[in-house]
PDB file of N, CA, C, O and CB in Angstrom:
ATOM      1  N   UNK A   1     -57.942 -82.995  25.303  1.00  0.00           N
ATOM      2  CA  UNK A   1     -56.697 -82.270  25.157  1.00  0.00           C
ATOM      3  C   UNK A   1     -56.631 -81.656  23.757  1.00  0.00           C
ATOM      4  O   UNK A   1     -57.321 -82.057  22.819  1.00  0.00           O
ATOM      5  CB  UNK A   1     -55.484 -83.201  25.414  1.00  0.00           C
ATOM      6  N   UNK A   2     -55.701 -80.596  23.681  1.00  0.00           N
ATOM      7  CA  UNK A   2     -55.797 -80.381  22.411  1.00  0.00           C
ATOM      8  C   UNK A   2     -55.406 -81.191  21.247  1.00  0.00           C
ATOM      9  O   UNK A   2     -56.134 -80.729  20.368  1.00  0.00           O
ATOM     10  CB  UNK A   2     -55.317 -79.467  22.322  1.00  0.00           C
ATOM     11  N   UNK A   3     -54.853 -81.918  20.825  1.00  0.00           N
ATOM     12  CA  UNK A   3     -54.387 -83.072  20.390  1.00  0.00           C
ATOM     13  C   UNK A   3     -55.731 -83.773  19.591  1.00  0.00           C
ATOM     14  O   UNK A   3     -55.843 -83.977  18.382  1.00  0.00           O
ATOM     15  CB  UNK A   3     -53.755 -83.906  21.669  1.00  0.00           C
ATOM     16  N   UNK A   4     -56.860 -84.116  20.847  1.00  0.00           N
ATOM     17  CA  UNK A   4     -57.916 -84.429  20.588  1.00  0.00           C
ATOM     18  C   UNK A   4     -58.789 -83.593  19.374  1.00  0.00           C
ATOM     19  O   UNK A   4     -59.267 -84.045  18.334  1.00  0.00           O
ATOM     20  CB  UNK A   4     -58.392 -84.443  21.771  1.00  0.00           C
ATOM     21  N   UNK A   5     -58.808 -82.194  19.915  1.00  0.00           N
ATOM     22  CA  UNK A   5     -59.322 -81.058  19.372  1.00  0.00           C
ATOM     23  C   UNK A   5     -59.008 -81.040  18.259  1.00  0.00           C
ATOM     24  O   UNK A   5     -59.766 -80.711  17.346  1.00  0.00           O
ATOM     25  CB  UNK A   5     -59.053 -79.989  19.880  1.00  0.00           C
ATOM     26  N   UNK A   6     -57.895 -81.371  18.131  1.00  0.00           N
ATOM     27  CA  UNK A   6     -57.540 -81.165  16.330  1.00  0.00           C
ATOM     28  C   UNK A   6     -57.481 -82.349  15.482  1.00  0.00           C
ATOM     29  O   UNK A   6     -57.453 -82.233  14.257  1.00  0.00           O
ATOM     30  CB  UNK A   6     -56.027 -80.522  16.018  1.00  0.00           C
ATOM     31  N   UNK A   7     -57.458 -83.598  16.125  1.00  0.00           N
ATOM     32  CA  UNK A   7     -58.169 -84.784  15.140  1.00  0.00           C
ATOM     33  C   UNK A   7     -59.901 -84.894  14.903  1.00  0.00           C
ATOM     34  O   UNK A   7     -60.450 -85.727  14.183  1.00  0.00           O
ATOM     35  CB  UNK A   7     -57.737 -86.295  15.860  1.00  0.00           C
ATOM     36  N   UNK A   8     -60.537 -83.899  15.653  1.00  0.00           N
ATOM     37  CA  UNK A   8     -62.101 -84.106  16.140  1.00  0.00           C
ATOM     38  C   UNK A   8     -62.337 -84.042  14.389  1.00  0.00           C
ATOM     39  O   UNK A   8     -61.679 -83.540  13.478  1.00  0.00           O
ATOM     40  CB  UNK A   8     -63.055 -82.594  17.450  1.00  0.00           C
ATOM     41  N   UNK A   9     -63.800 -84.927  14.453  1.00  0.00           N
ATOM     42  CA  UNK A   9     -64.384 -84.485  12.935  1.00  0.00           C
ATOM     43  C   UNK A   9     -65.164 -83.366  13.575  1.00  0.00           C
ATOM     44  O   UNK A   9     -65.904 -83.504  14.550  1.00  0.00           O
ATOM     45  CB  UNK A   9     -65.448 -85.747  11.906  1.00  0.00           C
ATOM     46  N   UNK A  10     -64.862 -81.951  12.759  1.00  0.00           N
ATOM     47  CA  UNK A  10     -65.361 -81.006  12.792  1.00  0.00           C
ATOM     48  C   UNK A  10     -66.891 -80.708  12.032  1.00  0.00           C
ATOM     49  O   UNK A  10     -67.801 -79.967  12.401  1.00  0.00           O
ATOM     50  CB  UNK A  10     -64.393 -80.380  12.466  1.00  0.00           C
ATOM     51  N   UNK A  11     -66.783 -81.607  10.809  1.00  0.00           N
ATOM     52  CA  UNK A  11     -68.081 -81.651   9.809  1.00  0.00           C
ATOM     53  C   UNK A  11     -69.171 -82.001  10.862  1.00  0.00           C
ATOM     54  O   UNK A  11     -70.173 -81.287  10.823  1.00  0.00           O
ATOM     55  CB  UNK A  11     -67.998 -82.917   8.435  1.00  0.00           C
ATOM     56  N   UNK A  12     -69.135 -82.972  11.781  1.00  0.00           N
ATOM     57  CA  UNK A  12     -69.727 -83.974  12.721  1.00  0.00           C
ATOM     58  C   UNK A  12     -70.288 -83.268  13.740  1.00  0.00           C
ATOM     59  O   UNK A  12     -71.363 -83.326  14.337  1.00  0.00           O
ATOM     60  CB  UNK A  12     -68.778 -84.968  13.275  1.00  0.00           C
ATOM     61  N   UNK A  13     -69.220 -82.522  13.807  1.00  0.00           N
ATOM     62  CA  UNK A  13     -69.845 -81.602  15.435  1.00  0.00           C
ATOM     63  C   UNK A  13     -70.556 -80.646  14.876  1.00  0.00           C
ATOM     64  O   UNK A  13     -71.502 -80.262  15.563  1.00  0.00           O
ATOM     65  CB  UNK A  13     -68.609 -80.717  16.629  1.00  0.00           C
ATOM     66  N   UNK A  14     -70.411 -80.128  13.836  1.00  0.00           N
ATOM     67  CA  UNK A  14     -71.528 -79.116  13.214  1.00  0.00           C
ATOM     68  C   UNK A  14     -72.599 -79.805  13.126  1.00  0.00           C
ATOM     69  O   UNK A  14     -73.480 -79.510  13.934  1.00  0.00           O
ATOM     70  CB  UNK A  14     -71.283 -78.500  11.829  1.00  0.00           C
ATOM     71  N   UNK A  15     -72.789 -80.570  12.454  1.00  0.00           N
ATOM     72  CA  UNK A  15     -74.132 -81.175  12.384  1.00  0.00           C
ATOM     73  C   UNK A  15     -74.730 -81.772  13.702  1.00  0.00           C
ATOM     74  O   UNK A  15     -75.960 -81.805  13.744  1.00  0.00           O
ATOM     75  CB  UNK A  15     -74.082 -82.254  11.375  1.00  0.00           C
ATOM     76  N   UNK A  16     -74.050 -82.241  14.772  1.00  0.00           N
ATOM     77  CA  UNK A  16     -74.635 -82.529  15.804  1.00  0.00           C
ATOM     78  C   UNK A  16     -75.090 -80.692  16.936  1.00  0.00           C
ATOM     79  O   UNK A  16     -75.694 -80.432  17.976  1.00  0.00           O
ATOM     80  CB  UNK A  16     -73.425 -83.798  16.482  1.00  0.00           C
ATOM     81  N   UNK A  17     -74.405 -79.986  15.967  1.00  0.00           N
ATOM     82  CA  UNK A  17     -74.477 -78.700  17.038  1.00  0.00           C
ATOM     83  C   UNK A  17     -75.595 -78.588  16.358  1.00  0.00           C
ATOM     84  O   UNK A  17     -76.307 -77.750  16.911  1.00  0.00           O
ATOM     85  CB  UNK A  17     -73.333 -77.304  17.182  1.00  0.00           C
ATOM     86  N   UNK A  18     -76.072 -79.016  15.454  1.00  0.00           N
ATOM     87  CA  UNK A  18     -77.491 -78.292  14.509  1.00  0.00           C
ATOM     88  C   UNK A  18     -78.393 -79.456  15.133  1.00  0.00           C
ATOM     89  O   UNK A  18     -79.421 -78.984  15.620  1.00  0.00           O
ATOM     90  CB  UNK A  18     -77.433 -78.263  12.293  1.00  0.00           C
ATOM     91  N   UNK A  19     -78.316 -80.570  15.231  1.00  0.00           N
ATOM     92  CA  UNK A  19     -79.710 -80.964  16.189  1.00  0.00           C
ATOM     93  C   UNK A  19     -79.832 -80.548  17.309  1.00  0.00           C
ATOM     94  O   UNK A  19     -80.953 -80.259  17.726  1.00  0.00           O
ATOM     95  CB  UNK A  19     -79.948 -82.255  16.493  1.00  0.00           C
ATOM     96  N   UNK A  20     -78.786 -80.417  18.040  1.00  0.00           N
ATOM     97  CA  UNK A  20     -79.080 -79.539  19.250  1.00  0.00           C
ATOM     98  C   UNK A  20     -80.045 -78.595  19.150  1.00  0.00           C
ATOM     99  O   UNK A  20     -81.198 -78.703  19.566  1.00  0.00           O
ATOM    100  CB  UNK A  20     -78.008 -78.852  19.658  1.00  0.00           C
ATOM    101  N   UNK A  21     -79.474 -77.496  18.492  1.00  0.00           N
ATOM    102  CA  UNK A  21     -80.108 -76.485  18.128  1.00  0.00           C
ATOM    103  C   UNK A  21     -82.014 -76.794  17.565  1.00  0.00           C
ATOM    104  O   UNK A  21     -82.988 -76.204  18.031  1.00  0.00           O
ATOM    105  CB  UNK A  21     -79.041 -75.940  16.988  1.00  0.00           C
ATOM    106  N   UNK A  22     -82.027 -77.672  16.678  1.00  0.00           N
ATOM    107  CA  UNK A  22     -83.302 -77.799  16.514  1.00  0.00           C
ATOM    108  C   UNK A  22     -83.983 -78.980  17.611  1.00  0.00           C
ATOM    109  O   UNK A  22     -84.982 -79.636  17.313  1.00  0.00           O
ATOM    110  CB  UNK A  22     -83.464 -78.112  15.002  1.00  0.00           C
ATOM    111  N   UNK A  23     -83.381 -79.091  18.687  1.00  0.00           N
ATOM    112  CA  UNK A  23     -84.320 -80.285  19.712  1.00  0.00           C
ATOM    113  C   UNK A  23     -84.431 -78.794  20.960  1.00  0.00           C
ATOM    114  O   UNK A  23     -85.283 -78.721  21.846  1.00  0.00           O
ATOM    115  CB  UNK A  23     -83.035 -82.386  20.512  1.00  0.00           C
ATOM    116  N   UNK A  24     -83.324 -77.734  20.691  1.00  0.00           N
ATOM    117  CA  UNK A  24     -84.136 -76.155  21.183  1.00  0.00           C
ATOM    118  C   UNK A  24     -83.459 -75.991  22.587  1.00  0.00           C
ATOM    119  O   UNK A  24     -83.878 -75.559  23.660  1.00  0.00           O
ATOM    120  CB  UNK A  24     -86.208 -76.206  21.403  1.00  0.00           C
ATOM    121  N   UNK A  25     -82.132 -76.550  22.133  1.00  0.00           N
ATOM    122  CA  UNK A  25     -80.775 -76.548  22.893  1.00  0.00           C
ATOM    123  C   UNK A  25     -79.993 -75.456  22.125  1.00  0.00           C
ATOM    124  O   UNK A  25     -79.668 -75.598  20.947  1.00  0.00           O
ATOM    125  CB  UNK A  25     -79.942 -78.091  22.876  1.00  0.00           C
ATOM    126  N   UNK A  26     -79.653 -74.136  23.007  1.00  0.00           N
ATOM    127  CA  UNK A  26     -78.955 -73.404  22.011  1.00  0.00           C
ATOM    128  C   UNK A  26     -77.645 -73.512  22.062  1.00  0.00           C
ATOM    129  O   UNK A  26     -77.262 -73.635  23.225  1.00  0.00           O
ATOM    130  CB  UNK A  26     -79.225 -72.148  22.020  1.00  0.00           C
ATOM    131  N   UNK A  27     -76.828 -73.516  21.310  1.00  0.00           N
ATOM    132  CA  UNK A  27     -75.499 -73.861  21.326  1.00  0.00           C
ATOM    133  C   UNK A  27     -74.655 -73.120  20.477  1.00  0.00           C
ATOM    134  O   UNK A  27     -75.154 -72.912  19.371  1.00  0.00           O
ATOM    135  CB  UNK A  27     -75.364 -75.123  21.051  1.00  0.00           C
ATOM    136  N   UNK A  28     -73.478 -72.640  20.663  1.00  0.00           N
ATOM    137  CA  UNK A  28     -72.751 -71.767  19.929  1.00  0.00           C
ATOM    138  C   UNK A  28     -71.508 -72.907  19.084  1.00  0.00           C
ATOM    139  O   UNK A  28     -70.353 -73.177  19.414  1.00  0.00           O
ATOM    140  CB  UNK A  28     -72.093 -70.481  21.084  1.00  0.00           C
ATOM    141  N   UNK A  29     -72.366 -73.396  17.865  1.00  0.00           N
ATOM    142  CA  UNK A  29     -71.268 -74.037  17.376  1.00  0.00           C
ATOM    143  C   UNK A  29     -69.897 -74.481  17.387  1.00  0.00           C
ATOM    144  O   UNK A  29     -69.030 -73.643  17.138  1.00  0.00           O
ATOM    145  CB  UNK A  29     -71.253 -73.762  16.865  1.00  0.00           C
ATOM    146  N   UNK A  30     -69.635 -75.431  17.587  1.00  0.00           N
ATOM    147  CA  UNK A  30     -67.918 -75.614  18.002  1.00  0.00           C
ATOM    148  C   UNK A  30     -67.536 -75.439  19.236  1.00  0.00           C
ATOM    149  O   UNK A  30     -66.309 -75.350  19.280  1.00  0.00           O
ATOM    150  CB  UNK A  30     -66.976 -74.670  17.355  1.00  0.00           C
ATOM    151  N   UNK A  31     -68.030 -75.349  20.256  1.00  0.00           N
ATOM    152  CA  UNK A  31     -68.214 -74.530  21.421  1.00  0.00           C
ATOM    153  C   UNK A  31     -67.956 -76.058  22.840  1.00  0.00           C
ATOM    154  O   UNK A  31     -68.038 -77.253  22.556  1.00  0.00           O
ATOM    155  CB  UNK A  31     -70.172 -73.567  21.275  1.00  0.00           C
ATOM    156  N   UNK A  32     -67.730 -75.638  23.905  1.00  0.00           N
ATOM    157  CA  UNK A  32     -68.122 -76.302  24.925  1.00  0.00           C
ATOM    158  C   UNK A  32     -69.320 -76.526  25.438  1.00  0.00           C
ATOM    159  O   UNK A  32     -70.180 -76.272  24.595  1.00  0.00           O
ATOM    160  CB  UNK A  32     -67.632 -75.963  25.638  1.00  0.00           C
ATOM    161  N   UNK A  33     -69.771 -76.896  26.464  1.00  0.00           N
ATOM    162  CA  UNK A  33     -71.246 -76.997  26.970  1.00  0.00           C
ATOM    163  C   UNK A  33     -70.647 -76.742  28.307  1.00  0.00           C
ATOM    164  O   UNK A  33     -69.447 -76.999  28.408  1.00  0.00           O
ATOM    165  CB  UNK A  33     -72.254 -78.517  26.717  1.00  0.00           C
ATOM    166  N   UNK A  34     -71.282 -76.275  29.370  1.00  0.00           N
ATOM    167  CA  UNK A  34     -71.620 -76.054  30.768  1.00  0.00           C
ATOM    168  C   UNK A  34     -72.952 -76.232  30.858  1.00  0.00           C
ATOM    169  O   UNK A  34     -73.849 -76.171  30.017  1.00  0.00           O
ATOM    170  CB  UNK A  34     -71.248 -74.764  31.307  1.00  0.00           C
ATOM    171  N   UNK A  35     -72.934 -76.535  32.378  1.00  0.00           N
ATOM    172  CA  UNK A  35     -73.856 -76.781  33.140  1.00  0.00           C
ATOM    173  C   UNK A  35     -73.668 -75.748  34.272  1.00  0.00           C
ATOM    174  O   UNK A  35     -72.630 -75.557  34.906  1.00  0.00           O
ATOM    175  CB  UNK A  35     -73.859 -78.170  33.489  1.00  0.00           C
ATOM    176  N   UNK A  36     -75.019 -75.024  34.437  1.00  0.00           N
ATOM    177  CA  UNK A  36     -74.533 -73.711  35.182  1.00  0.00           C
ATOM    178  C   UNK A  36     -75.492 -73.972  36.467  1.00  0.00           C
ATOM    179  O   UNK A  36     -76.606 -74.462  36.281  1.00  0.00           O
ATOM    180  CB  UNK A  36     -74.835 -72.042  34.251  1.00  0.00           C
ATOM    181  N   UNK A  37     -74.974 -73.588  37.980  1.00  0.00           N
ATOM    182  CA  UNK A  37     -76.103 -73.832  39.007  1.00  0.00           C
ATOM    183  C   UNK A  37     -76.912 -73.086  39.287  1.00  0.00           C
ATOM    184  O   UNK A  37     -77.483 -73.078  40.378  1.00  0.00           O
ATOM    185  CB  UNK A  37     -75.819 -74.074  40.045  1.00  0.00           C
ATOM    186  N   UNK A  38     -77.110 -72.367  38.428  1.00  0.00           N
ATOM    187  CA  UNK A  38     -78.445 -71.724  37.726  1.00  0.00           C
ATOM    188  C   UNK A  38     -79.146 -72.863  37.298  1.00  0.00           C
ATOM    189  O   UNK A  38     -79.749 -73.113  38.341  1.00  0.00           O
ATOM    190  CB  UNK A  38     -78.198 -70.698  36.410  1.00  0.00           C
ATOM    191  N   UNK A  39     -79.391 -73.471  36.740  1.00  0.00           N
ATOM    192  CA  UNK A  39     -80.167 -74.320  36.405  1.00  0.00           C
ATOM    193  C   UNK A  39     -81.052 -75.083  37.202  1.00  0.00           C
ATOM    194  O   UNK A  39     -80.567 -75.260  38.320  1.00  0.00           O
ATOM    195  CB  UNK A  39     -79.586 -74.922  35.877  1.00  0.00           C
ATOM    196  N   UNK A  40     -82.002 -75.528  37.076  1.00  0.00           N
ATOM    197  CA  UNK A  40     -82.737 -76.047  38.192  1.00  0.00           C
ATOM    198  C   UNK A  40     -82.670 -77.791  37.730  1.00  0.00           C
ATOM    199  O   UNK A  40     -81.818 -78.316  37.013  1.00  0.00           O
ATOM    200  CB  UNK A  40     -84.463 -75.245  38.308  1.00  0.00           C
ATOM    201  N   UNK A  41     -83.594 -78.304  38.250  1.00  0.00           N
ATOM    202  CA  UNK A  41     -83.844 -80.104  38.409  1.00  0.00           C
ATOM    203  C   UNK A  41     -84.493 -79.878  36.873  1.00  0.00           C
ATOM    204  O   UNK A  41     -84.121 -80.568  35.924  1.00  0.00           O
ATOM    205  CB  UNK A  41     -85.226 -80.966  40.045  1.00  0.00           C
ATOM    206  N   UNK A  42     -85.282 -79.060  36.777  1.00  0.00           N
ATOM    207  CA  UNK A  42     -86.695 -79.405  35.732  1.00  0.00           C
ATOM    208  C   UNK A  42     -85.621 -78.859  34.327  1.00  0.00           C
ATOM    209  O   UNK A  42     -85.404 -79.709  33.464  1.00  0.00           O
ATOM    210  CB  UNK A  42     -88.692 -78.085  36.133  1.00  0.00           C
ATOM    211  N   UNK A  43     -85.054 -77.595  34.172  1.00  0.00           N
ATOM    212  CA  UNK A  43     -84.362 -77.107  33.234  1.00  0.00           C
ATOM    213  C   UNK A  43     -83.080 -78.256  32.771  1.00  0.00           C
ATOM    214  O   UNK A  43     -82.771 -78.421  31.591  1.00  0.00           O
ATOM    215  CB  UNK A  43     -83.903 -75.696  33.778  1.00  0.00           C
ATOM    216  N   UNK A  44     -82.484 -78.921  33.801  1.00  0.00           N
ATOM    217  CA  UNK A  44     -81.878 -80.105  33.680  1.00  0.00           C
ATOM    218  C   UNK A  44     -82.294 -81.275  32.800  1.00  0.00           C
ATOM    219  O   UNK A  44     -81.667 -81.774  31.866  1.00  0.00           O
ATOM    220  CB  UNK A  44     -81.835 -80.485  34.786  1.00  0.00           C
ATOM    221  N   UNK A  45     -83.178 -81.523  33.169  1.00  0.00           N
ATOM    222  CA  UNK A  45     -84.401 -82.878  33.122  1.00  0.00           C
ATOM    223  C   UNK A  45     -84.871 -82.376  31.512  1.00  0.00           C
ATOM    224  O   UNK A  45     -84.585 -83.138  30.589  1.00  0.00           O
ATOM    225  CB  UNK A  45     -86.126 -82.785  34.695  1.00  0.00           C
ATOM    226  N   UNK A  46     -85.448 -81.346  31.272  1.00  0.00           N
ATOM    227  CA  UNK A  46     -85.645 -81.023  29.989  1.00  0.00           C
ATOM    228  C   UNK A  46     -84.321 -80.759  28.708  1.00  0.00           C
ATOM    229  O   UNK A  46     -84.470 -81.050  27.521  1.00  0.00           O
ATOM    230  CB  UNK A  46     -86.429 -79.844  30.232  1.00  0.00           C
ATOM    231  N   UNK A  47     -83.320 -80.277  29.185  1.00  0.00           N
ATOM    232  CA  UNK A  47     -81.515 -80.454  28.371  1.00  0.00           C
ATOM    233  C   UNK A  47     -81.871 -81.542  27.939  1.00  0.00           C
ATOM    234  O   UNK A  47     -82.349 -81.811  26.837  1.00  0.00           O
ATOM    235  CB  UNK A  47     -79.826 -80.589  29.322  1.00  0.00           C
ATOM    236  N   UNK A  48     -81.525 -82.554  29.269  1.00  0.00           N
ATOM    237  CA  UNK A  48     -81.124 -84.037  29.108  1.00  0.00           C
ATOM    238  C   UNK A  48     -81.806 -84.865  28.129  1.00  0.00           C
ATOM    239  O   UNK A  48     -81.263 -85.763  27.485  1.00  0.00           O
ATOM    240  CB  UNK A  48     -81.297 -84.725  30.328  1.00  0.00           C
ATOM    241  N   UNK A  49     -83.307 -84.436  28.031  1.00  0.00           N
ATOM    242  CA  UNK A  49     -84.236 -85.284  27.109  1.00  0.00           C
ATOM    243  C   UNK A  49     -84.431 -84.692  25.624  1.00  0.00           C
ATOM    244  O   UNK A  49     -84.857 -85.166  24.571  1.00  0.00           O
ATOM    245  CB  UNK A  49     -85.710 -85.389  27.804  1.00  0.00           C
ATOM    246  N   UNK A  50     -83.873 -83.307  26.062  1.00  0.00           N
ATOM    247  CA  UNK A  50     -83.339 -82.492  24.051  1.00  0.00           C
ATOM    248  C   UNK A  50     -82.264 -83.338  23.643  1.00  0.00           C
ATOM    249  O   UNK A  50     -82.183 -83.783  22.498  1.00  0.00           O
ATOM    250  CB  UNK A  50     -82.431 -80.438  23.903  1.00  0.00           C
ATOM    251  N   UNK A  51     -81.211 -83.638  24.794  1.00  0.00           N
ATOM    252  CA  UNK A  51     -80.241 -83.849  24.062  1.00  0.00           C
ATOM    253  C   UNK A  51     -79.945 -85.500  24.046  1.00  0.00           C
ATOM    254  O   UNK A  51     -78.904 -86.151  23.967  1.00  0.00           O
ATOM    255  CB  UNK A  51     -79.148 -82.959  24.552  1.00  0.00           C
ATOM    256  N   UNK A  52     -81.106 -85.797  24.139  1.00  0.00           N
ATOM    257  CA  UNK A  52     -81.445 -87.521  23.671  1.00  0.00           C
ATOM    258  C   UNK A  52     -82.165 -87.417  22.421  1.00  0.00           C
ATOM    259  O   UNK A  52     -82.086 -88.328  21.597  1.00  0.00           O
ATOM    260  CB  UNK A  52     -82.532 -88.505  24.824  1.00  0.00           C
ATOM    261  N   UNK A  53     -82.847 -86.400  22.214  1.00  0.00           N
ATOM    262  CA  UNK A  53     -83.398 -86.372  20.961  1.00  0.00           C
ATOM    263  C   UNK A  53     -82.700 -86.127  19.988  1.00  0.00           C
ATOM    264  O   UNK A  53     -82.718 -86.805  18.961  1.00  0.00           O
ATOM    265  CB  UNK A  53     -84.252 -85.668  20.866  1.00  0.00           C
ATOM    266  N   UNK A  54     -81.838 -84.912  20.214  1.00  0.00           N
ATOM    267  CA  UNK A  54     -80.404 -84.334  19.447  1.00  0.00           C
ATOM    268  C   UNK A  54     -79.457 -85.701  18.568  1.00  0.00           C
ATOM    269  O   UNK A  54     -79.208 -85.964  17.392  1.00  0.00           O
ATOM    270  CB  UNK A  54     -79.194 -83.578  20.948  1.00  0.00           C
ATOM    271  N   UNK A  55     -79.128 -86.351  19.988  1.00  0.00           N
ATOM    272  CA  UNK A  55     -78.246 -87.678  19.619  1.00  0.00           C
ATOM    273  C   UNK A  55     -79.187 -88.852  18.451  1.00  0.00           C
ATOM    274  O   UNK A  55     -78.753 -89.595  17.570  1.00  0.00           O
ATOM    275  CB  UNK A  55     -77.887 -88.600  21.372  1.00  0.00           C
ATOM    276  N   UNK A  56     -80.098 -88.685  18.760  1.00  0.00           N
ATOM    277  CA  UNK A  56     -81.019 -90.214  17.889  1.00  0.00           C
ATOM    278  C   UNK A  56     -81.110 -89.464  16.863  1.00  0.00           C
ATOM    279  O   UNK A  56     -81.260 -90.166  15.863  1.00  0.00           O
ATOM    280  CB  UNK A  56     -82.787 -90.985  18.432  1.00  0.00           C
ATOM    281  N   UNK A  57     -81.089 -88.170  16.586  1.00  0.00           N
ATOM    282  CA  UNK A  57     -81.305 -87.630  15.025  1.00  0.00           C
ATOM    283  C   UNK A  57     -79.933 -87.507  14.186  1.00  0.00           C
ATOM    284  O   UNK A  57     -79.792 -87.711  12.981  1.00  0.00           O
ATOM    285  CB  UNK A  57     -82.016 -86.037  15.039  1.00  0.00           C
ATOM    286  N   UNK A  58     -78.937 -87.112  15.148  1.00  0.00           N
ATOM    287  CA  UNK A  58     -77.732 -87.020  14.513  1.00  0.00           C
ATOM    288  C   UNK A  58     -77.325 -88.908  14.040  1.00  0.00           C
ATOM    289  O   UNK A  58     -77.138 -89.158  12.850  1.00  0.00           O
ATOM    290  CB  UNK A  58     -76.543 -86.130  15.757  1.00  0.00           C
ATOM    291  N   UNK A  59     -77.268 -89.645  14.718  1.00  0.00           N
ATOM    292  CA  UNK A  59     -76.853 -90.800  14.698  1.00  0.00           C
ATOM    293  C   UNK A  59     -77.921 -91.730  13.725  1.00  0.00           C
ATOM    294  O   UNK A  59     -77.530 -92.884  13.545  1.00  0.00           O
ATOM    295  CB  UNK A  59     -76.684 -91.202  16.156  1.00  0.00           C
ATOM    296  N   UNK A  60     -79.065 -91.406  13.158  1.00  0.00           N
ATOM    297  CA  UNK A  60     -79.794 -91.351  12.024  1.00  0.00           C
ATOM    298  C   UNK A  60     -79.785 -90.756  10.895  1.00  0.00           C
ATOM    299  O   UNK A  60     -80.350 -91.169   9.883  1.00  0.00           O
ATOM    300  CB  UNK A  60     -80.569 -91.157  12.244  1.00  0.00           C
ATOM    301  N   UNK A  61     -79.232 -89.884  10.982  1.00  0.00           N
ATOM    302  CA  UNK A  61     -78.845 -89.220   9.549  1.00  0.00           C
ATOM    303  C   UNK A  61     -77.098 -89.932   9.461  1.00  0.00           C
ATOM    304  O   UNK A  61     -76.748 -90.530   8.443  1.00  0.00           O
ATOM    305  CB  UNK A  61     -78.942 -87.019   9.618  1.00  0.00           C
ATOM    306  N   UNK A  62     -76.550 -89.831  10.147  1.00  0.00           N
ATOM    307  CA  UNK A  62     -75.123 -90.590  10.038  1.00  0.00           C
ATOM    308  C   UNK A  62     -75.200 -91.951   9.759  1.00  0.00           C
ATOM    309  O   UNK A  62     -74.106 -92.385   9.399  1.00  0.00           O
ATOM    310  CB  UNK A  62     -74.307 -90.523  11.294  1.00  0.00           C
ATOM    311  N   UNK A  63     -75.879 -92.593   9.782  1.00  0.00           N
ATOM    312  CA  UNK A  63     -76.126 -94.133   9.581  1.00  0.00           C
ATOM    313  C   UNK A  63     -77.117 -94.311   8.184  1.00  0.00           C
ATOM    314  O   UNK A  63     -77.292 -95.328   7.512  1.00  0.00           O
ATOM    315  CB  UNK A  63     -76.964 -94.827  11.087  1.00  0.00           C
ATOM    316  N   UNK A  64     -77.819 -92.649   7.967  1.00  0.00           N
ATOM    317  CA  UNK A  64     -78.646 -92.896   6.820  1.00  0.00           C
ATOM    318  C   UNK A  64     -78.059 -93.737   5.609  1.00  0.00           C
ATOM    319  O   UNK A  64     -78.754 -93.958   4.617  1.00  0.00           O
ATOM    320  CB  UNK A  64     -79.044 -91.606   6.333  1.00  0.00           C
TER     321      UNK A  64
END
């Protein structure tokens, strides 16, 4: 809700929008995500395992 939106750490989501971006997830900063049915099983399957990589880098530098 918006409510949410405006307590979010914003610093946080930038930097998690930037591993995205470098695990080669493109993402428009600050932004939502969709899942479009365009997408296939394999284009899925490959997101999902960027954005496991995305998360273990962000949550490593945050804990650094």
């Amino acid at each position: 809700n918006f409510g949410d939106v405006i307590a979010s750490d914003r610093k946080a989501l930038v930097a998690f929008d930037t591993e995205l971006i470098r695990a080669g997830i493109f993402v428009l900063p600050g932004n939502r995500r969709f899942v479009s049915l365009a997408h296939d099983e394999t284009v899925i399957r490959d997101s999902a395992v960027a954005f496991d990589r995305a998360c273990q880098a962000f949550l490593a530098k945050a804990n650094a």
